[in-house]
VMD Tcl script that draws the C-alpha trace (Angstrom):
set ca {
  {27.74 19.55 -19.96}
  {26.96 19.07 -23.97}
  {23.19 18.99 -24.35}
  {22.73 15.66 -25.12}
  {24.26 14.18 -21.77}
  {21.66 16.95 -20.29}
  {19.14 15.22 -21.61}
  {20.06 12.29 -20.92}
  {20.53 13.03 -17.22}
  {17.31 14.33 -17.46}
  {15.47 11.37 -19.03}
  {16.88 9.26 -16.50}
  {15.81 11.41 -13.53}
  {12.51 11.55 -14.57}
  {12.32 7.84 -15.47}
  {13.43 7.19 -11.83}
  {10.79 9.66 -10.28}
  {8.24 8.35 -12.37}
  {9.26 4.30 -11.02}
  {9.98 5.01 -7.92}
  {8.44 1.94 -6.07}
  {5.18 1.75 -4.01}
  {6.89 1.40 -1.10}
  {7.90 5.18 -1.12}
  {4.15 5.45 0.60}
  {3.91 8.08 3.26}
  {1.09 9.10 5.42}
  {-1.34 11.99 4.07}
  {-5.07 12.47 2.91}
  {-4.52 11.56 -1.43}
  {-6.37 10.86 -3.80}
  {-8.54 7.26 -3.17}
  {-7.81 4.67 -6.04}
  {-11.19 3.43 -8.27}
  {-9.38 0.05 -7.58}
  {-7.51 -0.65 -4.84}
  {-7.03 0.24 -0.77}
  {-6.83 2.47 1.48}
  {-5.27 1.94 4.49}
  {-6.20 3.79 7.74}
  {-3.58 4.84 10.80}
  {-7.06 4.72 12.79}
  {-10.41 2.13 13.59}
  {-13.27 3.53 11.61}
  {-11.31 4.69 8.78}
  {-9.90 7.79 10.29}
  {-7.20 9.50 10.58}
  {-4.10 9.64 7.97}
  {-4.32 6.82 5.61}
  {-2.37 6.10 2.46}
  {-3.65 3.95 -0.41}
  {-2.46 1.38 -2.88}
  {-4.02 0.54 -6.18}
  {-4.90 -2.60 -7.68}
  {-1.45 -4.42 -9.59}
  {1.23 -2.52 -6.81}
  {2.45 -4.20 -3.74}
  {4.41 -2.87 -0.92}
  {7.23 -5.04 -0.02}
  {8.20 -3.37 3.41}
  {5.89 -0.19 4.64}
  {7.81 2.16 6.03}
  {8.64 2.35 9.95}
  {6.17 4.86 10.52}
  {3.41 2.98 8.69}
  {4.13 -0.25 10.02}
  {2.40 -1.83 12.26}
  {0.30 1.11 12.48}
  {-2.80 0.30 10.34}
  {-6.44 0.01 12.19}
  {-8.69 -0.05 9.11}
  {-8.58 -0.77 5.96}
  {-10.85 0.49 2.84}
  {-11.18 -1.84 -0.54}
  {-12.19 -0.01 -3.57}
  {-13.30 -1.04 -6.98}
  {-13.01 -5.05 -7.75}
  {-9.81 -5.22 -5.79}
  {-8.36 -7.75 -3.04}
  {-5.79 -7.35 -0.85}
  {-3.27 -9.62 1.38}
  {-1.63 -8.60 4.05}
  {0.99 -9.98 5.48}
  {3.03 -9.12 9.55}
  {6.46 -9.99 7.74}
  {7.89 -7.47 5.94}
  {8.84 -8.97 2.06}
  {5.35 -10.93 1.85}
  {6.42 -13.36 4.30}
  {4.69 -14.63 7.72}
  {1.20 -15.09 8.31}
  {-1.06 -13.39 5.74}
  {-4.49 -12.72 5.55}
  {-6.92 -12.11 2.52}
  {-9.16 -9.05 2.59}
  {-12.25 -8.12 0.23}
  {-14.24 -5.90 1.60}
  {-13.82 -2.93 3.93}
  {-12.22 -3.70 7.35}
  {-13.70 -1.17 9.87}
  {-11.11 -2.25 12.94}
  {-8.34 -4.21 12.74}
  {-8.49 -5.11 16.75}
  {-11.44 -6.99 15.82}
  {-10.36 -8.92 12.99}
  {-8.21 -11.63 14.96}
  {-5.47 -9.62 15.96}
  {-4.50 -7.87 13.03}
  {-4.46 -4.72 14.68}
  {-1.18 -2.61 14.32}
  {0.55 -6.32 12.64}
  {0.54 -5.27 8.96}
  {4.50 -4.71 7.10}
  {3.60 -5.57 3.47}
  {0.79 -5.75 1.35}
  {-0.21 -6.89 -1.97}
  {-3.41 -5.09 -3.70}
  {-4.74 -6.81 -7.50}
  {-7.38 -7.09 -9.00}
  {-10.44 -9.18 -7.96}
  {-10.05 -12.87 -8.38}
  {-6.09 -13.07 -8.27}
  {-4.27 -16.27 -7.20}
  {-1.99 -16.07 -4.20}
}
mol new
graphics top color blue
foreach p $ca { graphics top sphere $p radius 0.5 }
foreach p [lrange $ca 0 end-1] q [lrange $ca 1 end] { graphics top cylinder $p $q radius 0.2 }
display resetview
């Protein structure tokens, strides 16, 4: 392969890892966005979480995240919505502040598959 088609082929594989979209989220213990959420696979914020900053979305959480969130952490000036349709669709409900359990926040319990995070203030 002539060098310049290398690098090429290179360029575009590290474009693509560096876009990859936020809903390539898996569960783990990473770093905690100054804006953003965290979002907890237990009440009390324990457990594995994963967390989203402020200006991503997650269309459709992955099968093993879905469903599966009990508390949620807001950091920085950030608010999220969270909706129990996957594609931002279904009902939705507007969080911002911390969440300690889910069970006792109207049945939101283990009902989350997408979520928008932004910035304080943003229009739905």
């Amino acid at each position: 392969m002539p060098t310049t088609q290398k690098f090429g082929f290179f360029a575009v594989l590290s474009f693509l890892a560096l876009s990859a979209p936020a809903d390539a989220q898996v569960w783990g213990n990473g770093p905690i966005p100054r804006e953003g959420a965290c979002f907890y696979r237990d009440a009390n914020y324990k457990g594995q979480y994963f967390c989203v900053p402020a200006g991503q979305s997650l269309n459709n959480l992955p099968r093993s995240m879905r469903d599966n969130i009990s508390s949620i952490r807001v950091t920085g000036r950030a608010d999220v919505v969270v909706f129990d349709g996957p594609s931002f669709r279904g009902q939705a409900r507007r969080v911002d502040d911390d969440v300690k359990n889910l069970s006792r926040a109207g049945g939101w319990k283990e009902a989350i598959s997408s979520v928008r995070v932004e910035r304080e203030g943003f229009d739905q």
